[in-house]
GUZA-69696 format. One line per 3 residues: number of its first residue (from 1); their letters; for each residue x, y, z of C-alpha. Coordinates in steps of 0.02 Angstrom, whole numbers, plus 32768, in hexadecimal, padded with zeros to 4 digits. Layout:
N
NUM = A = X:Y:Z  ...
end
This chain:
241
1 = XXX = 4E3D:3CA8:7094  4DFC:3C26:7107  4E3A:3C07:71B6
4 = XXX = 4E9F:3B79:71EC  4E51:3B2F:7299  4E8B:3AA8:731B
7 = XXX = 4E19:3A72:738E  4E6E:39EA:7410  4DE1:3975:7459
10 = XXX = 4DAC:39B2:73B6  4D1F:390D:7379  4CBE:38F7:7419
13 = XXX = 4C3F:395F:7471  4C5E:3A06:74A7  4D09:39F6:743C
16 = XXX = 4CA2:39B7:73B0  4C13:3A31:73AD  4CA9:3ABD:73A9
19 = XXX = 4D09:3A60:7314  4C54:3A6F:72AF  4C3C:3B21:72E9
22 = XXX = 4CD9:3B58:729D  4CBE:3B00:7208  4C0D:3B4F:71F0
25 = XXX = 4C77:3BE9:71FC  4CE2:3BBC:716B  4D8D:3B74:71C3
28 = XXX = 4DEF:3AE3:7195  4DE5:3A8A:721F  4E55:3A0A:7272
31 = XXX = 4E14:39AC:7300  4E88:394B:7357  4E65:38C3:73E8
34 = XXX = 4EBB:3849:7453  4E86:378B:744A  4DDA:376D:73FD
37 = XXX = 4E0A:3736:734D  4D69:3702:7329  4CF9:3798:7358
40 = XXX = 4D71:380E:7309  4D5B:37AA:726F  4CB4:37B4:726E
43 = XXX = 4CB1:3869:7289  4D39:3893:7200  4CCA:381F:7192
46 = XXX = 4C1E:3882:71C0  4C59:393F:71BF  4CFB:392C:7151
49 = XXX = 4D5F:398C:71D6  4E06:3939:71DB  4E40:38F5:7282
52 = XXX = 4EFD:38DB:72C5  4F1E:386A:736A  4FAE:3897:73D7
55 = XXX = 4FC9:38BD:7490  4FBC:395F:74CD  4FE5:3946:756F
58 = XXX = 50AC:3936:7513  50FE:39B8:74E2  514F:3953:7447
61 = XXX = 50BA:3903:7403  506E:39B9:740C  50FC:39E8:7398
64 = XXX = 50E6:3962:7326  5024:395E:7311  501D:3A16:72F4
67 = XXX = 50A7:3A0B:726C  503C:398E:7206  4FC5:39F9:721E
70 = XXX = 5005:3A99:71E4  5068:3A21:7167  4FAD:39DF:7122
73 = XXX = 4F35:3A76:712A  4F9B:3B16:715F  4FD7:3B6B:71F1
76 = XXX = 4F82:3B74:7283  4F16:3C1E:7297  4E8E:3BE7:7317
79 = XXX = 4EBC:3B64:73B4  4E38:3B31:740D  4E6E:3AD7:74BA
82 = XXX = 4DE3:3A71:74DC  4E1F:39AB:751C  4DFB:399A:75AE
85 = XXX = 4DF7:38E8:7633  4DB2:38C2:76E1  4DF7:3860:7765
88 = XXX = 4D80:389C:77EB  4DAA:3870:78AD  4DA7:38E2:7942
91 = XXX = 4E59:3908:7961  4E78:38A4:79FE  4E6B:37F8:798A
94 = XXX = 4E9B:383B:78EA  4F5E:3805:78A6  4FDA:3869:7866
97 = XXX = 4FB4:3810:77C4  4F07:385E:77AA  4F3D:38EE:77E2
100 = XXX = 4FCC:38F9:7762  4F5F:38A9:76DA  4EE8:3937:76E0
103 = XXX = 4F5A:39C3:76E1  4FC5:3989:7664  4F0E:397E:75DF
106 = XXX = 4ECB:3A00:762C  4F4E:3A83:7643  4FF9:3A5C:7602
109 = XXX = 4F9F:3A2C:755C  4F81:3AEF:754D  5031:3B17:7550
112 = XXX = 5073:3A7E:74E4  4FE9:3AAB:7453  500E:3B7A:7474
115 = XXX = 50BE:3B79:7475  50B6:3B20:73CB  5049:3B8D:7366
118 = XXX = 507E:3C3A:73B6  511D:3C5E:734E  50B7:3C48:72B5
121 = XXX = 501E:3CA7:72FF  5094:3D41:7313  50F1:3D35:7280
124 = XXX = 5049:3D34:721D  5010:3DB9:728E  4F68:3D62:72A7
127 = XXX = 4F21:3CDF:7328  4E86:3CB1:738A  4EAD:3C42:741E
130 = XXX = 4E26:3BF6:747A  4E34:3B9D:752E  4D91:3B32:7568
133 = XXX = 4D8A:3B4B:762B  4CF4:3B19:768B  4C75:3B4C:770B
136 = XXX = 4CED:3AEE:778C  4D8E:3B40:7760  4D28:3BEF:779D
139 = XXX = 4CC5:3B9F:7835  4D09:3AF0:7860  4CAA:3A4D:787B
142 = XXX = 4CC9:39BF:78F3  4D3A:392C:78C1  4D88:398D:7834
145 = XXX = 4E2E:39E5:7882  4E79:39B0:77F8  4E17:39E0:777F
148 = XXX = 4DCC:3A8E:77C6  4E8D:3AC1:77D6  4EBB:3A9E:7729
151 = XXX = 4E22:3B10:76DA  4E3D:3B7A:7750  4EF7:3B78:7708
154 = XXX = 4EC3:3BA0:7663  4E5F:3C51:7695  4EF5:3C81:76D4
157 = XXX = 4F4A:3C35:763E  4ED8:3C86:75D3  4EF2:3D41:7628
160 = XXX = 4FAD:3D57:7620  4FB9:3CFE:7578  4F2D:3D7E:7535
163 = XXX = 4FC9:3E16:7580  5054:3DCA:7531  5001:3DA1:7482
166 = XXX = 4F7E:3E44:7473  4FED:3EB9:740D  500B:3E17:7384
169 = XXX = 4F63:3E2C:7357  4F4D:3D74:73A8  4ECE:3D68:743E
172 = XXX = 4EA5:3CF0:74B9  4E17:3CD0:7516  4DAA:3C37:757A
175 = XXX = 4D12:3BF7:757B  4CD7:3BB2:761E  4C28:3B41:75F8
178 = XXX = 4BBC:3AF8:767A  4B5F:3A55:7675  4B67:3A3A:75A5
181 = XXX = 4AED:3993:7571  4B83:3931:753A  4BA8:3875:7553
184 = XXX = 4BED:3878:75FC  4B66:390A:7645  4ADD:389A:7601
187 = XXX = 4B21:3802:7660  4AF6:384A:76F6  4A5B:37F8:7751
190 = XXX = 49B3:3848:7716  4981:385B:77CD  4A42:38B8:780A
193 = XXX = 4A2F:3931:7764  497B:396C:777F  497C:397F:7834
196 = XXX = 4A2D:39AF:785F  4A71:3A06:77B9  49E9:3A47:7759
199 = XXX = 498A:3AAD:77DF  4A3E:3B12:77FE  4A2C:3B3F:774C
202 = XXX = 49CC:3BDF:772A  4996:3BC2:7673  495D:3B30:76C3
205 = XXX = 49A1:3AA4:7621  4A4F:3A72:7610  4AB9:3AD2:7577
208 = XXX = 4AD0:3A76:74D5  4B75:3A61:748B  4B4F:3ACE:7405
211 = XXX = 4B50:3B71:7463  4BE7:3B5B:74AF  4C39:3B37:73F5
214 = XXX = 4BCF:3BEE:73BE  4C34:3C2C:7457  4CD0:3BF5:740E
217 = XXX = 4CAB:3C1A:7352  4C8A:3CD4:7390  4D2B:3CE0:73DE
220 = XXX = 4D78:3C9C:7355  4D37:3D25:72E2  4D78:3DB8:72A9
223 = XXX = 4CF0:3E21:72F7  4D42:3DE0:73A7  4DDE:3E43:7387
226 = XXX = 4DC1:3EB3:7415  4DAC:3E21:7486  4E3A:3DC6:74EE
229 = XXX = 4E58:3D9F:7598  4DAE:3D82:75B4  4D49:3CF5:75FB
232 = XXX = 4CAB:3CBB:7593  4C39:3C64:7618  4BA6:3BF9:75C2
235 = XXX = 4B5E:3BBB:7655  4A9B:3BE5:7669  4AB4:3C59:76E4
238 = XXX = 4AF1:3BC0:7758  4B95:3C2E:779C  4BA9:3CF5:7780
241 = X = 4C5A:3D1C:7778
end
């Protein structure tokens, strides 16, 4: 019997790639996203992968979207916590409103989307649970306080969840990509990303969203069973953990 997936960011980049992947792998897939009516349209209309808009920086909406959800395709066995937002400052001019902006998508959104699909995950006795970090939650990177600390958050997230869920038969783990070609990596000036990023990057290319959603579709598997607590990095060899 097939899979029931959410994937939050779930019809753009990275989060899109990782919505296909899972797909490929024979999920139902729910994709959910937060304001871009018209792109998640367009992606629902080009993969047939249904997509669901609410917050999931709120606790309530969380609640709500993943009961239409469950209510339209099934209960939840694979969460992929993928959304993720910059507001990138160095820390002596950023406001408390970035700051809480990003942890609240970044970091809170992992407990409003877990705490809501957990009961039914150990009930079932079955659940894959999958928490997209970054390079710059493990090393850090100017201007992004904010953001560094809430991936950061999520490996630690990701570690004591994996104790407390392990004998369920649910596991938990992160992913933690490096520079990905997406929309806002591929904004960067041509001259800043060859001479200042892509030299640091021992594979020497950037990664393609693809392989991180392989990452993920692994993970989600039932030959990952064995596998929680851990930290996937998909980086080029950019930063050994």
């Amino acid at each position: 019997m097939a899979r029931t997936a959410l994937v939050t960011g779930g019809t753009r980049g990275i989060g899109r790639a990782i919505s296909l992947a899972l797909k490929e792998a024979g999920a139902r897939v729910a994709a959910n996203y937060a304001a871009n009516d018209d792109a998640a349209n367009a992606f629902k209309d080009e993969t047939g992968i249904e997509v669901y808009k609410f917050d999931i920086g709120d606790f309530d909406a969380c609640k709500d979207g993943i009961a239409r959800v469950e209510a339209d395709i099934g209960p939840i066995d694979i969460l992929v916590n993928n959304a993720g937002i910059t507001r990138d400052k160095p820390l002596h001019k950023m406001d408390s409103g970035e700051w809480d902006a990003v942890i609240a998508t970044n970091l809170s959104s992992a407990f409003n989307t877990s705490r809501n699909v957990i009961d039914g995950m150990r009930e079932r006795g079955f659940g894959r649970i999958i928490n997209i970090g970054s390079i710059n939650g493990q090393k850090g990177q100017f201007g992004q306080t904010n953001y560094s600390a809430a991936k950061a958050g999520l490996i630690g997230f990701t570690k004591a969840f994996a104790l407390e869920t392990a004998s369920k038969g649910i596991t938990v783990n992160a992913v933690a990509p490096g520079y990905i070609a997406t929309e806002m990596v591929m904004a960067m000036p041509e001259d800043v990303l060859n001479a200042k990023v892509l030299p640091l990057i021992p594979v020497g290319r950037l990664g393609e969203p693809e392989e991180v959603g392989r990452c993920v579709a692994f993970l989600a598997s039932d030959e990952a069973g064995f596998i929680t607590g851990s930290t996937l990095s998909a980086n080029g060899g950019h930063y050994m953990a």
